[in-house]
N, C-alpha and C positions, 0 to 999 in steps of 0.2 A: 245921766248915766247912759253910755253906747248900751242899745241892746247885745251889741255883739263881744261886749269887755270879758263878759263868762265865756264865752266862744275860745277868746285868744288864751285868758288866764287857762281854762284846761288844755288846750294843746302845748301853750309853755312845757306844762307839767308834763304830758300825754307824750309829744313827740319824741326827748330826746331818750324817754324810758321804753319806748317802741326800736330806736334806732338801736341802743341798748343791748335788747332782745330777740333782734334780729341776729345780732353780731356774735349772741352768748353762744359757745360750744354748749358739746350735748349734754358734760357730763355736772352734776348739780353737786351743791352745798350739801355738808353732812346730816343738816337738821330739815333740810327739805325732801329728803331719803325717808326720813322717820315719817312727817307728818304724811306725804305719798303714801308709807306704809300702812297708816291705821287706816286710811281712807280704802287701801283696797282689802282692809282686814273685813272692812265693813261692806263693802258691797263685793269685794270676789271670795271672800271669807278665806282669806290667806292667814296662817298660823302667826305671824310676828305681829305683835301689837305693843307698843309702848303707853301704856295707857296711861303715865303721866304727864304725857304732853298739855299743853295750853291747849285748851276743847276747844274753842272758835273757831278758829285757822282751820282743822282737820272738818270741825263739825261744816262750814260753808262749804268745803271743798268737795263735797260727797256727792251733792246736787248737779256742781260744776263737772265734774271727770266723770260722771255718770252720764254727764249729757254730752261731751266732750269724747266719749272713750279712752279716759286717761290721758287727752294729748296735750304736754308740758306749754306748749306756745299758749294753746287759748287758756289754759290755768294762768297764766303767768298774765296774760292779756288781762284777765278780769281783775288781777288783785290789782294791777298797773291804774286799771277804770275807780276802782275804789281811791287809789291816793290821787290821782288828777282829780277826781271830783271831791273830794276834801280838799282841796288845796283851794278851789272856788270858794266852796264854803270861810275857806281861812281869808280870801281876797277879801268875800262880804262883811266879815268884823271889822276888815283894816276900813272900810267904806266908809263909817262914821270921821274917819279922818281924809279931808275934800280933795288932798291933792292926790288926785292919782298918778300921776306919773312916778312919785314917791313909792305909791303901792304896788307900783306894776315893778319897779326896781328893787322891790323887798321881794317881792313873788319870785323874779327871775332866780334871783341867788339862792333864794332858799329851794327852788325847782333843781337847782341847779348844783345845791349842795354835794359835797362827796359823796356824804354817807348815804343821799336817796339815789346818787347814781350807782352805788353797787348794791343795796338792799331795797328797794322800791319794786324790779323786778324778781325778787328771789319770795321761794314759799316759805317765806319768814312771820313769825307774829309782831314781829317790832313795827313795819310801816302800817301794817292793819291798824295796831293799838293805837298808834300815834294819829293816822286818820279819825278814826271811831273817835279820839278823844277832841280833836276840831269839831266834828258835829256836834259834841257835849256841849264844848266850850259856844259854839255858836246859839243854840238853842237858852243856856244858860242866861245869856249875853241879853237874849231876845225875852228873856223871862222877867227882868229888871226893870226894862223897860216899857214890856206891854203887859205884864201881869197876868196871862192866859196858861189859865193851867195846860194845855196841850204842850206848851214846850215848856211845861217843868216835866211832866212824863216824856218828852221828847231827850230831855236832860238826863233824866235819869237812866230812861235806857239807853242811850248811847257811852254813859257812863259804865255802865255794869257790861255792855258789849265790851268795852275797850277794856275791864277790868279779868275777861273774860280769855281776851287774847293774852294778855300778860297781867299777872295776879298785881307787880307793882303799880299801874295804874290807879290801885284803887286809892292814891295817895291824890290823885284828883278829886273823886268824889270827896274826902274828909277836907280837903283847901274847899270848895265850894261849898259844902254844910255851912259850913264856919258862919259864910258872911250871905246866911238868910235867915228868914224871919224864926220865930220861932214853929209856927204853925207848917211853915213852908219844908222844915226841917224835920219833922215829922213826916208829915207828906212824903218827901223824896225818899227818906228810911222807905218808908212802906212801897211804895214805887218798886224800890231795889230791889228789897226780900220779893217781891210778887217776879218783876220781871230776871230774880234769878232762882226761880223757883224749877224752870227744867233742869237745871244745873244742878241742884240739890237732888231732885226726884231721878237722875241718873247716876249720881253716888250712893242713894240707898238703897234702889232696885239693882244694881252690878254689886255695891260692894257694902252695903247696909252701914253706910256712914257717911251725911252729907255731904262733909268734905273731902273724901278719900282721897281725892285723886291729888287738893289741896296738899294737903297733909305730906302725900307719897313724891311730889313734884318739886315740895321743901328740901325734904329728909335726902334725897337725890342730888340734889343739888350741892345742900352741905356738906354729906359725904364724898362726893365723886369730884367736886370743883377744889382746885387749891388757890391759895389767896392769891392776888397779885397787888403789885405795892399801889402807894396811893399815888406815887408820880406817873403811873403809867396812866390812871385816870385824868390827873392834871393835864398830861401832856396832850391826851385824846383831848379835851375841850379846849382845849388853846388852837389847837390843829382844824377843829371844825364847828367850834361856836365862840371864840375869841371874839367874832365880829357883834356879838348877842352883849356880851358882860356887860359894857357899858351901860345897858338898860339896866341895870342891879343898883347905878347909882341914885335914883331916884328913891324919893321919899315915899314909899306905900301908903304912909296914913292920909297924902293928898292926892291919893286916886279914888276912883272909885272904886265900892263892895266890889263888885264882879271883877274888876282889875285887879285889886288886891288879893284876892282869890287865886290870881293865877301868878300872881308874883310868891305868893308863899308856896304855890304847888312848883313852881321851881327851885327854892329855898329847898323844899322838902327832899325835892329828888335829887338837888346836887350833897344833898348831904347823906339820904340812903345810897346812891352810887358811889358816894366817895368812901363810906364808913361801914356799910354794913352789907355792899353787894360782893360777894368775894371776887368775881371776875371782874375785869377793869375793858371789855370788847368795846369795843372806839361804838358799837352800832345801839350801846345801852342808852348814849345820849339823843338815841331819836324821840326817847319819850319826852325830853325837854325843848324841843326844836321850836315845835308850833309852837306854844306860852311866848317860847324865848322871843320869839319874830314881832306878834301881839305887841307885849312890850317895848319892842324896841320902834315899834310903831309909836307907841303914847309917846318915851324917850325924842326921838323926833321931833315931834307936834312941839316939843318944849322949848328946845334950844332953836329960837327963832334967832337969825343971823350965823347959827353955825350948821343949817342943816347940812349943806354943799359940803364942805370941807370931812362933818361926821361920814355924808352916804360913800365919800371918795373913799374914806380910810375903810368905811365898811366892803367896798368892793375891792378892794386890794386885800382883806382878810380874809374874804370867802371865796377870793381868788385862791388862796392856798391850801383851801377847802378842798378846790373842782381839781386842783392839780394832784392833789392825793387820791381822788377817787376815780379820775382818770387812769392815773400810776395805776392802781391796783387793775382796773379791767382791759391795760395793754398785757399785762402781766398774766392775766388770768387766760385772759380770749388767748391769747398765743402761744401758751404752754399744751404744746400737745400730750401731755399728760393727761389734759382735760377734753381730749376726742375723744374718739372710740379706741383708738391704741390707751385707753387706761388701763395698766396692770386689774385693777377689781373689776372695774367691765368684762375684758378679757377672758378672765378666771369665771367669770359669774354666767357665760354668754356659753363658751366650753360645756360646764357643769349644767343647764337647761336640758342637755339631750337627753341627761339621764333622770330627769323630773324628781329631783330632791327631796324627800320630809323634815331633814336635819342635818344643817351644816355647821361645823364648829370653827369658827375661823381668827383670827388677830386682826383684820384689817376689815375696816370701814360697814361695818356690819348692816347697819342700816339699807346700804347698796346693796352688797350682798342679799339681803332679805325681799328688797324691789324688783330686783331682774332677777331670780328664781322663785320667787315665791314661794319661800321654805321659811321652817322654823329655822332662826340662826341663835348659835350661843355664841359668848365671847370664850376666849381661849386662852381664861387666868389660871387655868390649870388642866391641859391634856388628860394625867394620869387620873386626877381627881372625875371628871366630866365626862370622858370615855364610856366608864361602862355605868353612867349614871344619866345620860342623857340620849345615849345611843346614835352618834351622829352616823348616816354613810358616808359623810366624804368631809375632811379637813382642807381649808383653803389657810394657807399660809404664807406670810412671807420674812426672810432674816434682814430685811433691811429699811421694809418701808410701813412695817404693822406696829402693833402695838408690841411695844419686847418683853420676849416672852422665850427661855430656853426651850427649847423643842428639839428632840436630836429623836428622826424617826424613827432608827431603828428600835428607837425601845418601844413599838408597839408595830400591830401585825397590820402594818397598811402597804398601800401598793400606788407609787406617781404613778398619776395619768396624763399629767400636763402641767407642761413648765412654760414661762411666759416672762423676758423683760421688756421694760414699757419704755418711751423715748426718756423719761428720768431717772432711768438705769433701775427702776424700781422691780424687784424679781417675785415673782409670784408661782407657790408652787401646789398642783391640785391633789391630794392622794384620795384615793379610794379606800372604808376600813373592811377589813376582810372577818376581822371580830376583834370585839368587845374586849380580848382577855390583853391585860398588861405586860409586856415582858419583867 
């Protein structure tokens, strides 16, 4: 083994997510708004807080923007640090199998995949969860084999971190139960509950029920998400792990525990994302990437005389992979919507001078709530929210918000600023004069 094989594996990973991130406009994803929010809820104690957010992602971030003063490059840089250095960690499983230049061409694609080139940089909980879950699986791996209790508690907490970022996850922990001892099985329960014991002690000191935030992050979700079909999921993994299936054909009962382990935590997640996740977002299959790769590693190892011919077809799969996730971030980066001509930048940048406590708005609230630092409401109902929330200023828009009838005159407000953005998107700011409805 080169000393310097980890060196290259995380700049694979490292570089093109930096090149990335250099290239990204200023203006961020809708759920990297939110979790920005709770973080300055908490250290500038700004009014809007979504407190059912996945706690991990917000709770790491606190440390970072505190020490950072909120600045998005070096946030983005350190979450960018966590998936290159998982991704080492996933080189070191493939290492049990001797050919590396095999490993190093599983590593590139999978660096190299769509999906980590548009969410790997973003303050997303999906490449956290899926890194955290490599450490698990690495530690796991290392437990089988050396039998040292420190990476079965290395196991389990990285388990519970990654179940932490995203609650599905913990469909990893229950595959790896499966296929340990019995004693071992015990052990890692107690593990668990211990190392998710601030997790608990912070839903019944805030809201006196362990799981609140569990509970409230469900209920949210079922209500406010609408189903999407099952071919939309199908099509997303044809699109960006087609190149993986092929591992599925192998017989699990002649692998090993630990590998079988992760062939069922795949099984499991293709079938909770197909059956039972209501949204079908192409970025849900990051939780199955790393397992997927894993395995297609052992699949490999098998088919001695056909490896060439399988790695060719697998690089022309995950070709259509980089080509789609490319697609999206020429599209993204060069949509001057997404500079600072944003209609919601715009509107929210205007609105600072006159230092906000409560804005009622239809569009992109989250944003709105970042750049004023005000309590924001959604704006399902003007007439109802008005004299029950008390906002001073309405941000609206008829063509690019959430729709929503609003005809101003029917209440005692006053435009202070109108705004369209290069996507023709019209943003309009009123000021309320009062409370009373016409």
């Amino acid at each position: 083994m080169n000393k310097y094989d980890y060196v290259y594996i995380f700049l694979i990973s490292f570089i093109p997510q930096l090149i990335i991130l250099l290239l990204s406009p200023p203006i961020l994803f809708w759920d990297e708004y939110a979790y920005l929010d709770n973080v300055k809820h908490v250290l500038l104690n700004t009014p809007y807080f979504e407190y059912y957010r996945f706690p991990l992602l917000w709770w790491i971030l606190i440390p970072i923007s505190y020490i950072t003063n909120f600045n998005i490059f070096f946030i983005k840089l350190f979450l960018i640090f966590i998936f290159s250095l998982s991704t080492v960690f996933l080189y070191k499983i493939l290492e049990e199998y001797n050919n590396k230049y095999i490993n190093y061409i599983l590593i590139l694609f999978y660096s190299l995949s769509g999906l980590f080139l548009v969410w790997a940089s973003r303050i997303y909980p999906d490449v956290l969860a899926s890194s955290l879950l490599i450490f698990s699986i690495y530690f796991y791996i290392k437990y089988f084999k050396d039998n040292k209790e420190r990476n079965l508690i290395l196991y389990s907490l990285f388990s519970v971190l990654s179940i932490l970022s995203k609650y599905e996850y913990g469909l990893w922990l229950i595959s790896s139960i499966i296929f340990l001892k019995n004693k071992d099985k015990l052990k890692t329960i107690l593990y668990s509950f211990l190392f998710l014991t601030p997790y608990f002690l912070y839903n019944l000191i805030l809201y006196h029920n362990p799981i609140f935030i569990f509970i409230e992050q469900a209920e949210i979700v079922y209500t406010y998400t609408s189903y999407q079909p099952l071919s939309l999921f199908l099509f997303n993994l044809s699109i960006f792990s087609s190149a993986y299936l092929f591992s599925l054909l192998q017989n699990p009962k002649k692998l090993e525990n630990y590998n079988r382990s992760i062939y069922l935590y795949i099984i499991l997640s293709i079938i909770f994302l197909a059956f039972f996740a209501k949204a079908k977002d192409a970025r849900y299959i990051l939780m199955i990437l790393p397992p997927f790769l894993i395995l297609t590693r052992i699949f490999i190892n098998k088919i001695k005389g056909l490896q060439f011919p399988y790695l060719f077809l697998f690089a022309l799969l995950n070709i259509i992979s980089i080509y789609n996730g490319v697609l999206f971030l020429i599209n993204y980066d060069t949509n001057l919507g997404n500079t600072y001509l944003n209609y919601v930048y715009k509107a929210s940048e205007y609105l600072n001078q006159y230092n906000p406590n409560v804005v009622l708005t239809n569009v992109f609230w989250p944003m709105v709530a970042y750049y004023t630092n005000s309590q924001v409401y959604i704006m399902y109902n003007a007439t109802y929210l008005i004299p029950r929330v008390y906002p001073q200023f309405l941000i609206y828009s008829p063509n690019c918000g959430t729709p929503f009838p609003f005809n101003p005159n029917d209440y005692n407000i006053s435009l202070i600023y109108y705004y369209v953005d290069p996507n023709d998107c019209q943003i309009y700011v009123y000021k309320v004069n009062s409370y009373f409805v016409k």
